[in-house]
VMD Tcl script that draws the C-alpha trace (Angstrom):
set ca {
  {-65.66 -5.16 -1.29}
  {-62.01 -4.71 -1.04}
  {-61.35 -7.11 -3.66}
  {-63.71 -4.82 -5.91}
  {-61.27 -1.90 -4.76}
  {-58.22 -3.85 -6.43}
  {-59.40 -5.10 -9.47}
  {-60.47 -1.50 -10.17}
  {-56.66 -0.02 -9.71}
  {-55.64 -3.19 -11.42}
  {-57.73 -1.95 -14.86}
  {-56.96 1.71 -14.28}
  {-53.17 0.56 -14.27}
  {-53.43 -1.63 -17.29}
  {-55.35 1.44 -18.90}
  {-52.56 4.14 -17.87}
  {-50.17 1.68 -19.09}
  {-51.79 1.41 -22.39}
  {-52.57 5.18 -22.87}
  {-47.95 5.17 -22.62}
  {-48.16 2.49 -25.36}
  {-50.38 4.71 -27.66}
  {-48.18 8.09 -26.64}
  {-44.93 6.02 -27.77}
  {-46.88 5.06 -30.40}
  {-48.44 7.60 -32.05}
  {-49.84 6.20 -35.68}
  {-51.73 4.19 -33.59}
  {-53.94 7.41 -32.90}
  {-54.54 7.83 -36.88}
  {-55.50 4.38 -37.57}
  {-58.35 4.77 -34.86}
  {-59.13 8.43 -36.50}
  {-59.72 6.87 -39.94}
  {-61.28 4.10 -38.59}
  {-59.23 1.93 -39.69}
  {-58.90 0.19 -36.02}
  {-60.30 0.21 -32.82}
  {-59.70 1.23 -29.82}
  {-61.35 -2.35 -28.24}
  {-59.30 -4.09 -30.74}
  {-56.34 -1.99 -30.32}
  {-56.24 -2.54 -26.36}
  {-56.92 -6.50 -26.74}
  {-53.99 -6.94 -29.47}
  {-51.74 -5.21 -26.24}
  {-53.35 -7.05 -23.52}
  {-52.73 -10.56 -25.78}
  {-49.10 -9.75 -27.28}
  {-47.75 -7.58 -25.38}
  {-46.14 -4.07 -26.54}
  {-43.00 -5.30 -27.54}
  {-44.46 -7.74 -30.58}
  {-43.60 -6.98 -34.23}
  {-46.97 -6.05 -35.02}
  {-46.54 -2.90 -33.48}
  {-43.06 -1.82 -35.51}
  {-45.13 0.15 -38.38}
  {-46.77 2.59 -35.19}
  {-43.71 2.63 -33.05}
  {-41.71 6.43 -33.18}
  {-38.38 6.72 -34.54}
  {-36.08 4.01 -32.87}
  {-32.20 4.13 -32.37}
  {-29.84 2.21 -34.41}
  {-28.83 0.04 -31.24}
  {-33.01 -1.11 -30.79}
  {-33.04 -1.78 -34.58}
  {-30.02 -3.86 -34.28}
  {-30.88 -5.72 -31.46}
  {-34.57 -6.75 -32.77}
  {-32.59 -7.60 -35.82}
  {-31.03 -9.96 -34.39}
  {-33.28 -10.99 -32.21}
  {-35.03 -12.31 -35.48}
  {-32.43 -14.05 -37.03}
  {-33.51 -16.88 -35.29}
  {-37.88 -17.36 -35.63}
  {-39.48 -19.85 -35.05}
  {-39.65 -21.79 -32.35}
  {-38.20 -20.15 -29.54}
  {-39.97 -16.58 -30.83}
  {-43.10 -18.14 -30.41}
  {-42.29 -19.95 -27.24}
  {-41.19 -16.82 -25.71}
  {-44.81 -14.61 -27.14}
  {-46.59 -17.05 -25.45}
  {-44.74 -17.38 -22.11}
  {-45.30 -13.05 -21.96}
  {-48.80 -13.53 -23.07}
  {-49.13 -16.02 -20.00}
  {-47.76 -13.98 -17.85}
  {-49.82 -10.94 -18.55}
  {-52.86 -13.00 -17.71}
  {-55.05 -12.26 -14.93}
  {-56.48 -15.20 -14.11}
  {-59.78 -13.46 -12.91}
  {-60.21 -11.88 -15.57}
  {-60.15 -15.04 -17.95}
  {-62.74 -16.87 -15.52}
  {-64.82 -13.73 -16.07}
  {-64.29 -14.13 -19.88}
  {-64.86 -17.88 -19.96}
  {-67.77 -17.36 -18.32}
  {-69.02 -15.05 -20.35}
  {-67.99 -17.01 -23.74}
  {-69.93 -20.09 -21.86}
  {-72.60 -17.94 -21.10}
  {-73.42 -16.72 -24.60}
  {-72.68 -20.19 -26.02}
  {-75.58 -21.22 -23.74}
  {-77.73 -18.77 -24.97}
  {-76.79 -19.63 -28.70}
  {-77.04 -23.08 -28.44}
  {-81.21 -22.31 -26.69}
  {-81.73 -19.88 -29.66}
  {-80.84 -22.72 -31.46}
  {-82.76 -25.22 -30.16}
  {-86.38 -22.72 -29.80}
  {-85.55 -22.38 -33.94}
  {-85.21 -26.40 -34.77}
  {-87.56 -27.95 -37.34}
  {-89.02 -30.13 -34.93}
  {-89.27 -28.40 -32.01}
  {-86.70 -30.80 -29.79}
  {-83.87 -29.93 -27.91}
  {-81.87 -32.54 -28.61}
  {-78.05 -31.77 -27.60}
  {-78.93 -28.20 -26.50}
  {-79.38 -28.95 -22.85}
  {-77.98 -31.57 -20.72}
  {-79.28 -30.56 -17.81}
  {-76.69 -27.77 -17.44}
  {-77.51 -24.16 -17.11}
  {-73.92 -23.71 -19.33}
  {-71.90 -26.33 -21.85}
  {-68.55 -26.02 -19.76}
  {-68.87 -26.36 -16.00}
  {-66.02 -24.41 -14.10}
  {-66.04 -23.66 -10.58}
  {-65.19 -20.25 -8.67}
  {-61.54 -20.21 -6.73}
}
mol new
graphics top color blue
foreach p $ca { graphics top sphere $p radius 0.5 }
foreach p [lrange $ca 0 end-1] q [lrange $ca 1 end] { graphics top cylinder $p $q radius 0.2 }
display resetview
């Protein structure tokens, strides 16, 4: 159970760490009020890029001219290495439970889709829909 304990402060950290990214980003707050965004989608945007992506710029407060400057030139050369470097901070954001949780959820549900399927077929068969597998993907628990 004290793994349970960890993974709990582990969410309430990444939640107290998000609630600063809204606070230091305050049009985020009126996009959710109009409903223009939500939080779930807000929250999975920072989990998956990270706070310091340019998809945040139009929410972000008033900046100095030295953190203009710097992203500014930080973009003169995209491409490539920008979206090496996205990708190597989206990596190492990941928890690596919490994607075997979410792949086996996702396998889960495409398991249940692909039996929904199969009970609606013209004929009845379920051909494909189960290979004598509970789930499509098999992965195994660390």
């Amino acid at each position: 159970m004290g793994g349970e304990d960890l993974t709990n402060k582990q969410k309430q950290t990444s939640i107290d760490e998000f609630k600063q990214f809204v606070r230091r980003h305050p049009k985020l707050i009126q996009e959710v009020q109009t409903q223009e965004k939500s939080w779930q989608s807000l929250y999975e945007n920072w989990i998956i890029f990270g706070e310091e992506d340019e998809m945040w710029s139009p929410y972000r407060q008033a900046q100095s001219e030295e953190v203009k400057e710097e992203r500014a030139s930080k973009q003169s050369e995209p491409g490539k290495a920008d979206f090496v470097s996205k990708m190597v901070s989206a990596v190492k954001k990941m928890d690596a439970d919490q994607m075997n949780e979410q792949i086996n959820k996702m396998s889960q549900s495409i398991s249940s889709l692909q039996s929904l399927l199969g009970q609606f077929s013209s004929n009845g068969s379920k051909k494909g829909s189960s290979g004598g597998s509970q789930h499509p993907f098999s992965f195994r628990k660390d």
